[in-house]
N, CA, C and O of each residue as an XYZ file, in Angstrom:
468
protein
N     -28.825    -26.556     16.765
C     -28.976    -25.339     15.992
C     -27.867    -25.291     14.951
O     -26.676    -25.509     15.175
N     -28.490    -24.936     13.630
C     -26.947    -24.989     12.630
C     -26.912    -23.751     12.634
O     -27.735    -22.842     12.732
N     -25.120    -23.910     12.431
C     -24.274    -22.941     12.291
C     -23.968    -22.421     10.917
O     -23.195    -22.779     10.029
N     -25.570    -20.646     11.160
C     -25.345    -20.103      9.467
C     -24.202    -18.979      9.144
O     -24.256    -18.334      8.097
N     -22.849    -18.725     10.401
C     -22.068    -18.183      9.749
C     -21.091    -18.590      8.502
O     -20.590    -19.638      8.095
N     -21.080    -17.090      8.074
C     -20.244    -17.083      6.806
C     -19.189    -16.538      6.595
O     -18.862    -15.591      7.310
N     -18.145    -17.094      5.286
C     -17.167    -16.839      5.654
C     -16.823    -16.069      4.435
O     -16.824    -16.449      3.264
N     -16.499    -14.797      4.991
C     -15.380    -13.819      3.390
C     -14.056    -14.085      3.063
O     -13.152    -14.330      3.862
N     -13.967    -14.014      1.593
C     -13.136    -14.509      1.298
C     -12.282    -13.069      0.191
O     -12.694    -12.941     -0.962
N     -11.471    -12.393      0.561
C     -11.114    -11.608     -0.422
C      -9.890    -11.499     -1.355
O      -8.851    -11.798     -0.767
N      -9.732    -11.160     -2.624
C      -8.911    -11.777     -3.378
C      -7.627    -10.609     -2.946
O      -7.866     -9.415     -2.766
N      -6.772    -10.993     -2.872
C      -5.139    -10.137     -2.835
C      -5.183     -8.643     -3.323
O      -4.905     -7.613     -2.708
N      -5.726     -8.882     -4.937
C      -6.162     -8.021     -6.258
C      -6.824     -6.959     -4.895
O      -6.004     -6.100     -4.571
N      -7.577     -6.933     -4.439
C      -9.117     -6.567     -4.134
C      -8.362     -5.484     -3.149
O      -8.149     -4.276     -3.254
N      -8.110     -6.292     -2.321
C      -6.771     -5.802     -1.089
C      -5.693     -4.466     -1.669
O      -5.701     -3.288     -1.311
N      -5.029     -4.979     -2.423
C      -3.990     -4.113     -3.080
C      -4.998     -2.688     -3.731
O      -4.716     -1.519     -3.467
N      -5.858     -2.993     -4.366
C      -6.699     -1.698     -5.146
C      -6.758     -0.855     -3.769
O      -6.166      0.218     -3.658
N      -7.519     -1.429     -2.734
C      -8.267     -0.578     -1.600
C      -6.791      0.435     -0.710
O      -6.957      1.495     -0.108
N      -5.773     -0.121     -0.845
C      -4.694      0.343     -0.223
C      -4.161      1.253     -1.138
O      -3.498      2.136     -0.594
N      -4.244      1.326     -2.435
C      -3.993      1.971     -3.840
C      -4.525      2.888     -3.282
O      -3.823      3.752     -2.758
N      -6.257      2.976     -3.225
C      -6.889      4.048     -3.674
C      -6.670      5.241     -2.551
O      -6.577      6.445     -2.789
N      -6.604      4.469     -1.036
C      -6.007      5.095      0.782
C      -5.003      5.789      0.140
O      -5.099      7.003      0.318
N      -4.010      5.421     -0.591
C      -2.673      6.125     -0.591
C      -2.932      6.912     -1.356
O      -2.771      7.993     -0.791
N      -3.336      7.103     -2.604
C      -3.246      7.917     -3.141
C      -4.552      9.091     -3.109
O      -4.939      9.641     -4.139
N      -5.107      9.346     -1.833
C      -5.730      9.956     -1.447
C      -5.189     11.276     -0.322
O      -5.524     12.415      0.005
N      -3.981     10.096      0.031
C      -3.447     10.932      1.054
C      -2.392     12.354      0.078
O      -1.634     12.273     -0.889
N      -2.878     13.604      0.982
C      -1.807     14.897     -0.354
C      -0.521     15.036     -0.117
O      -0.002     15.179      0.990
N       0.018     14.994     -1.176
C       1.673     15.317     -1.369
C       2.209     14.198     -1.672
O       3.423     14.143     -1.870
N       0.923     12.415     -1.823
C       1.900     11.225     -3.063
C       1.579     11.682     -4.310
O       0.506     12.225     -4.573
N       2.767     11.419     -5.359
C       2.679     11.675     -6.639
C       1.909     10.166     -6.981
O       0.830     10.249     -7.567
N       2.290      9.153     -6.726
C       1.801      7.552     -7.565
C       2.797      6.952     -6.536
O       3.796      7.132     -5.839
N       1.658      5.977     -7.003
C       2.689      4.274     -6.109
C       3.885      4.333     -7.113
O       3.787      4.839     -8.231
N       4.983      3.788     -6.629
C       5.927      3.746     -7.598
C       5.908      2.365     -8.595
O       5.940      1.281     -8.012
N       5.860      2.375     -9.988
C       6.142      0.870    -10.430
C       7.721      0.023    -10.346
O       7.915     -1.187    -10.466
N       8.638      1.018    -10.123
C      10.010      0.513     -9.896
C      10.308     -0.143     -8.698
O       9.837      0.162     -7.603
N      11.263     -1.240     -8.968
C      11.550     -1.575     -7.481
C      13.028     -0.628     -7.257
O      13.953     -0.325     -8.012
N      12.768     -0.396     -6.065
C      14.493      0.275     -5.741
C      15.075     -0.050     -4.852
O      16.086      0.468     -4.378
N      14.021     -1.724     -4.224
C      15.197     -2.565     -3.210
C      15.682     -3.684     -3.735
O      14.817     -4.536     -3.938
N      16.872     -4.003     -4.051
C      17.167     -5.288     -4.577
C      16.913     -5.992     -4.320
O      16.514     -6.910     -5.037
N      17.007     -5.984     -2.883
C      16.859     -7.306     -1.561
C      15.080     -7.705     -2.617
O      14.980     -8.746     -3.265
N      14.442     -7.130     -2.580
C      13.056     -7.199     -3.028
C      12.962     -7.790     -4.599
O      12.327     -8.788     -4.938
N      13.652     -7.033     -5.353
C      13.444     -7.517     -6.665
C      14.400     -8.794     -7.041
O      14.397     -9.361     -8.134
N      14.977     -9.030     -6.247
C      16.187    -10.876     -6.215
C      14.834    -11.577     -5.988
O      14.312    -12.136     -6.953
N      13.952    -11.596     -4.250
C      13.191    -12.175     -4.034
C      11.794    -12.389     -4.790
O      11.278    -13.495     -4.629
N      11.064    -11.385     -5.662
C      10.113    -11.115     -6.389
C       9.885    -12.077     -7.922
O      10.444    -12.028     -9.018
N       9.088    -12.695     -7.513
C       8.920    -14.164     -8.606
C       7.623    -13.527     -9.414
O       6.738    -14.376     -9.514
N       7.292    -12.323     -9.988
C       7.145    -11.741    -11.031
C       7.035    -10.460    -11.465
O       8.062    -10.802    -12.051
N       6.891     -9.658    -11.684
C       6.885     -8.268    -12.109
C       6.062     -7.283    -10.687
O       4.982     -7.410    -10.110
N       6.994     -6.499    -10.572
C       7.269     -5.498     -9.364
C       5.687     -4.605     -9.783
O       5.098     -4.211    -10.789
N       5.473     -4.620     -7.967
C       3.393     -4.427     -8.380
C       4.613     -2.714     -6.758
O       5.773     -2.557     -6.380
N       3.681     -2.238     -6.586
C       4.222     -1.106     -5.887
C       3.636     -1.612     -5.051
O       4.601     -1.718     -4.295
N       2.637     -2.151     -4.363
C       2.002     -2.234     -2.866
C       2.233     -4.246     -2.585
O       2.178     -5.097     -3.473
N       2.360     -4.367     -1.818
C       3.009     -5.955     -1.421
C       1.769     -6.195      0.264
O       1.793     -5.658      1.372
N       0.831     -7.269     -0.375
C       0.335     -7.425      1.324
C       0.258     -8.835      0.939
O       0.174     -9.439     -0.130
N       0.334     -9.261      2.600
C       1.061    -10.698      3.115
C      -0.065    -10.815      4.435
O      -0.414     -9.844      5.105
N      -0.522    -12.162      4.634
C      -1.595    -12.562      5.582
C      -0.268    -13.123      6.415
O       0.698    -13.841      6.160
N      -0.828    -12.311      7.667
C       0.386    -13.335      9.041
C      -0.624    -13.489      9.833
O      -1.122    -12.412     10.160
N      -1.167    -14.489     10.312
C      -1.691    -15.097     11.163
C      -3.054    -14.172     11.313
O      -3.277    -13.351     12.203
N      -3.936    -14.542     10.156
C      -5.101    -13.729     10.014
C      -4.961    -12.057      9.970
O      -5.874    -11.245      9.820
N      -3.775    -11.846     10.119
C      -3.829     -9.947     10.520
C      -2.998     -9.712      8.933
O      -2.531    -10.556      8.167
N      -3.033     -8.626      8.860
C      -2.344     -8.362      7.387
C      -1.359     -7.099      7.680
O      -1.450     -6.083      8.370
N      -0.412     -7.636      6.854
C       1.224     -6.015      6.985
C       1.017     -6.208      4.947
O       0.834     -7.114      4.134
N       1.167     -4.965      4.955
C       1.203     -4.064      3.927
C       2.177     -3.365      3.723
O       2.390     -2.656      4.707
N       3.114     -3.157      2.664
C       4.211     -2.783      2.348
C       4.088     -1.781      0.921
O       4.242     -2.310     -0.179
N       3.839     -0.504      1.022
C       3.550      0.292     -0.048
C       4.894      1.151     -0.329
O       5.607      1.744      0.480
N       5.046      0.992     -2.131
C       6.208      1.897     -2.444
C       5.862      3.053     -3.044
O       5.193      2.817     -4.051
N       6.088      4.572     -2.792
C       5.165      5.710     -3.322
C       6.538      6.986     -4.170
O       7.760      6.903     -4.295
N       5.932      7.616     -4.413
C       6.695      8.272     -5.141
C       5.998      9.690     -4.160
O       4.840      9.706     -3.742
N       6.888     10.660     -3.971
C       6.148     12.184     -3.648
C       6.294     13.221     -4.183
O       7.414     13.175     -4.690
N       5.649     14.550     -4.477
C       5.319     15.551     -4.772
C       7.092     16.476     -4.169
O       7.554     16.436     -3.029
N       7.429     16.877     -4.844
C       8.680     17.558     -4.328
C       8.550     18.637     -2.965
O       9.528     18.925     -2.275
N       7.170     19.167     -2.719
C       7.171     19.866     -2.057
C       6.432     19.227     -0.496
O       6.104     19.984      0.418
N       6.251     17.563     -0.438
C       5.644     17.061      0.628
C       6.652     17.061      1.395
O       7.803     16.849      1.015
N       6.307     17.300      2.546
C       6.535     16.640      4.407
C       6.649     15.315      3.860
O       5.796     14.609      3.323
N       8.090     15.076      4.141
C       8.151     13.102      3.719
C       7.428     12.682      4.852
O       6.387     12.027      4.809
N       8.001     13.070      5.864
C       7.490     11.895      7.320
C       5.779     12.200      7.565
O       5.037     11.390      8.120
N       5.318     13.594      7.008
C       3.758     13.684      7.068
C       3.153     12.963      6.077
O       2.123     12.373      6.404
N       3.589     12.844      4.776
C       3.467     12.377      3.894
C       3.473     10.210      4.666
O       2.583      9.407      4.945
N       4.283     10.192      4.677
C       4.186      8.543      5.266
C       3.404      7.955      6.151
O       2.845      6.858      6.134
N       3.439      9.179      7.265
C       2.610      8.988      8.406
C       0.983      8.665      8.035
O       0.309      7.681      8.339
N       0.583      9.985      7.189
C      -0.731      9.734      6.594
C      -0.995      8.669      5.761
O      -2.025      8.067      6.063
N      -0.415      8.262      4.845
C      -0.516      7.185      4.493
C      -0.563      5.873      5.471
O      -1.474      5.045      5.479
N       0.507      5.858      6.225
C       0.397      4.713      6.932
C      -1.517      4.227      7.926
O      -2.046      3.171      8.270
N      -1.896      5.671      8.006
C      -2.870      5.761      8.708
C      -4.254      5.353      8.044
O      -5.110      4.645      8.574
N      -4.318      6.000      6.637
C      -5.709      5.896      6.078
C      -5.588      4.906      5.333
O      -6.667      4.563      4.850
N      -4.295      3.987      4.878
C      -4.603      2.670      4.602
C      -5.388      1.587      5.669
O      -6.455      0.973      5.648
N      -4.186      1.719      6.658
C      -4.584      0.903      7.921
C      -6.278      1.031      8.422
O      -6.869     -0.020      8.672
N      -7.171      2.650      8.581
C      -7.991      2.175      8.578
C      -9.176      2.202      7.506
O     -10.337      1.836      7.686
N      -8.661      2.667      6.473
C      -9.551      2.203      5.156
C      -9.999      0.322      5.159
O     -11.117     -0.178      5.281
N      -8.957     -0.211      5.017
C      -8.683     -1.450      4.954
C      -9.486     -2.467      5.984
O     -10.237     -3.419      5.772
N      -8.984     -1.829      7.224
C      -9.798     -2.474      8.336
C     -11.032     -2.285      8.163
O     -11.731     -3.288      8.020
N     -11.684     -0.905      8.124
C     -13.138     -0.669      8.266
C     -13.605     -1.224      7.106
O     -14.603     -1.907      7.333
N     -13.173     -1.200      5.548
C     -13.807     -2.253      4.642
C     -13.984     -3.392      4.727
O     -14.928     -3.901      4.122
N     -12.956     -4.300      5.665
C     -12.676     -5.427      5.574
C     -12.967     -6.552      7.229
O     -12.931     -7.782      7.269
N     -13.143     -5.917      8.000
C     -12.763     -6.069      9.298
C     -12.003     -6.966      9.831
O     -12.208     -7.905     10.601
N     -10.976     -6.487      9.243
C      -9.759     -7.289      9.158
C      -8.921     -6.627      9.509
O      -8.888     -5.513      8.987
N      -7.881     -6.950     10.507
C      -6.837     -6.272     11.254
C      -5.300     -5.896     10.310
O      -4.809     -6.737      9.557
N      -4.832     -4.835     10.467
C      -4.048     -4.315      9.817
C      -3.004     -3.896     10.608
O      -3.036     -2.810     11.186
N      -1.553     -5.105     10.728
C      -1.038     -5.047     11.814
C       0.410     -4.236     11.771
O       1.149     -4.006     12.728
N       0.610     -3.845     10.279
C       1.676     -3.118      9.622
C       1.636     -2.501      8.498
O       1.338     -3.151      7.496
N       1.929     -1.089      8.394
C       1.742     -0.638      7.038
C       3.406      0.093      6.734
O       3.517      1.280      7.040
N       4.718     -0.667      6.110
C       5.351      0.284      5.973
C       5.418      0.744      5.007
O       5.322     -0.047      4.068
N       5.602      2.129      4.677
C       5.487      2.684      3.700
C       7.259      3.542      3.144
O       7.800      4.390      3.855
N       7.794      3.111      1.937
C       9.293      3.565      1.402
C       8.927      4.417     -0.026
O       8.077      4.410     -0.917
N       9.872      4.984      0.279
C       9.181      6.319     -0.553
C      10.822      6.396     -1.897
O      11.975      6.806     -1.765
N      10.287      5.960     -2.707
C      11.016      5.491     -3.764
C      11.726      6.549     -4.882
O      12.696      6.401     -5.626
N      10.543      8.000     -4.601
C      11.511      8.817     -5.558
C      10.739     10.298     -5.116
O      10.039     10.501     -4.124
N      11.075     11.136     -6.074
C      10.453     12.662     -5.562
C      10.401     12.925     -6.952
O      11.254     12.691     -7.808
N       9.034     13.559     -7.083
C       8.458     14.031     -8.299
C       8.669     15.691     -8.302
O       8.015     16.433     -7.569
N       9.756     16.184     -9.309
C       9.788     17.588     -9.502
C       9.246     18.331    -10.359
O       9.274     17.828    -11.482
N       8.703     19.444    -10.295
C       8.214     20.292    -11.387
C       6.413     19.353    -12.242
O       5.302     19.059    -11.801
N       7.121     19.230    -13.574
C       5.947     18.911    -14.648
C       6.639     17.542    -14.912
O       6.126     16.915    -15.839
N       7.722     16.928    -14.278
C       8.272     15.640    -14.999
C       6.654     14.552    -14.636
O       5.859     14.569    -13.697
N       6.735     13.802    -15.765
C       5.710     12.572    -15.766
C       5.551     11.975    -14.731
O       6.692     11.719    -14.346
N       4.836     11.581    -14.015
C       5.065     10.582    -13.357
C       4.665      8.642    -14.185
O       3.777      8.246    -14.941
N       5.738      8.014    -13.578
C       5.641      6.939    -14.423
C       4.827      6.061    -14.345
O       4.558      5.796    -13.173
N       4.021      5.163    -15.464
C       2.533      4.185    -15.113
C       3.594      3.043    -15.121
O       3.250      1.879    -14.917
């Protein structure tokens, strides 16, 4: 009998949007942040600082999102939720295991200031 499974293949790009769109769904993020504000990160970073970072470890995926918040969010509610509706946005699109989501929260958005693209 041949074997008609198939295999998905999804691009990084594809990955990063779907975790984009989880986070910024969740209320009280202002935007992913475009700045880096860990050095340790931007020494290591071999091209221009993207705000969400995911890495395949042994078929399972950790996700590393940098966000900016609303001055008036619950940081730790604010993270928590995020950490959650990426993890299972991601999985249930993908069925693909989501074995870390940390999420660093890079700045606080006050008043009417811009937030930055």
């Amino acid at each position: 009998m041949a074997d008609n499974a198939t295999k998905l293949s999804i691009n990084t790009e594809v990955l990063r949007k779907m975790a984009e769109i989880a986070t910024l769904e969740v209320e009280g993020v202002a935007s992913i942040a475009k700045k880096n504000y860990d050095l340790k990160d931007a020494v290591k970073a071999k091209g221009p600082f993207q705000g969400i970072k995911i890495e395949s470890v042994n078929g399972a995926l950790e996700i590393g999102i940098y966000i900016t918040v609303k001055k008036d969010a619950k940081v730790k509610e604010v993270a928590d939720k995020v950490q959650q509706n990426v993890k299972d946005k991601i999985q249930t699109m993908t069925n693909t295991a989501v074995t870390r989501v940390n999420v660093d929260i890079s700045d606080i958005v006050f008043g009417d200031e811009p937030v930055e693209e």
